[in-house]
C-alpha positions, 0 to 999 in steps of 0.5 A, spaced: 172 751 986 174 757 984 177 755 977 170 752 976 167 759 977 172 762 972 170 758 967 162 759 968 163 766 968 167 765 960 161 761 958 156 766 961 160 771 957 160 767 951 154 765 951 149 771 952 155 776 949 160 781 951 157 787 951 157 793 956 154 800 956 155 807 959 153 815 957 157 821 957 153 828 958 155 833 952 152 840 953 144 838 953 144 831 949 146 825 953 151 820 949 149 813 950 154 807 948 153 800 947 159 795 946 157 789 942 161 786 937 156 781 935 151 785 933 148 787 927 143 792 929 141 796 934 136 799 936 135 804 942 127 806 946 126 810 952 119 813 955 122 820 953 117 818 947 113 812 948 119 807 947 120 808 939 126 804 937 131 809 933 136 807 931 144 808 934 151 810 929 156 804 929 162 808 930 166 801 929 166 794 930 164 794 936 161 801 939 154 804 938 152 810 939 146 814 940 145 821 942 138 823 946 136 829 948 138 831 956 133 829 961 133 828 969 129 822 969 127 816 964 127 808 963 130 805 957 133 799 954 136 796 948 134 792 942 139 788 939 138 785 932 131 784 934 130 781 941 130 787 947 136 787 951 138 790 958 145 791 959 147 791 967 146 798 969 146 801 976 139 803 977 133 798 974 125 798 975 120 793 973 116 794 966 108 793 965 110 786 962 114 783 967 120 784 964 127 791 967 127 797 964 134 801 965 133 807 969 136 813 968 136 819 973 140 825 972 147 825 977 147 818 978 
């Protein structure tokens, strides 16, 4: 049995991609990262401005960057060659449209 949950956590992964997401705090701005190897483009919106998709820096085959300015708390997402993306993330709350957003709150 548990070999059998090995090997349908590695087709999840396969399947939806591997890919994690974290920030680090420089000064005032705030540095978000995804790591997604397949990606093409990515995309990055929060409510700090009505969810505009900017674009994020790829720093090298699998690392996106994006640098926003700092703020106590915000709602964001990912948007991964075209389709809306949310990376697991500690805090989350549901959108207007029925779907998550990520939820940052300074300190967590």
């Amino acid at each position: 049995m548990k070999q059998f949950a090995v090997v349908i956590i590695v087709l999840a992964a396969n399947l939806i991609g591997c890919s994690q997401h974290y920030y680090q705090r420089q000064e005032n701005k705030l540095q978000f990262y995804l790591i997604n190897s397949d990606a093409k483009e990515v995309l990055f919106a929060s409510s700090t401005d009505g969810y505009q998709p900017h674009p994020t820096t790829k720093l090298n085959s699998k690392t996106w960057k994006i640098s926003i300015p700092g703020s106590s708390e915000f709602t964001y997402f990912y948007i991964v060659d075209g389709k809306v993306f949310l990376p697991p993330c500690p805090l989350s709350e549901k959108d207007d449209f029925g779907s998550q957003n990520c939820l940052f709150v300074q300190g967590m």
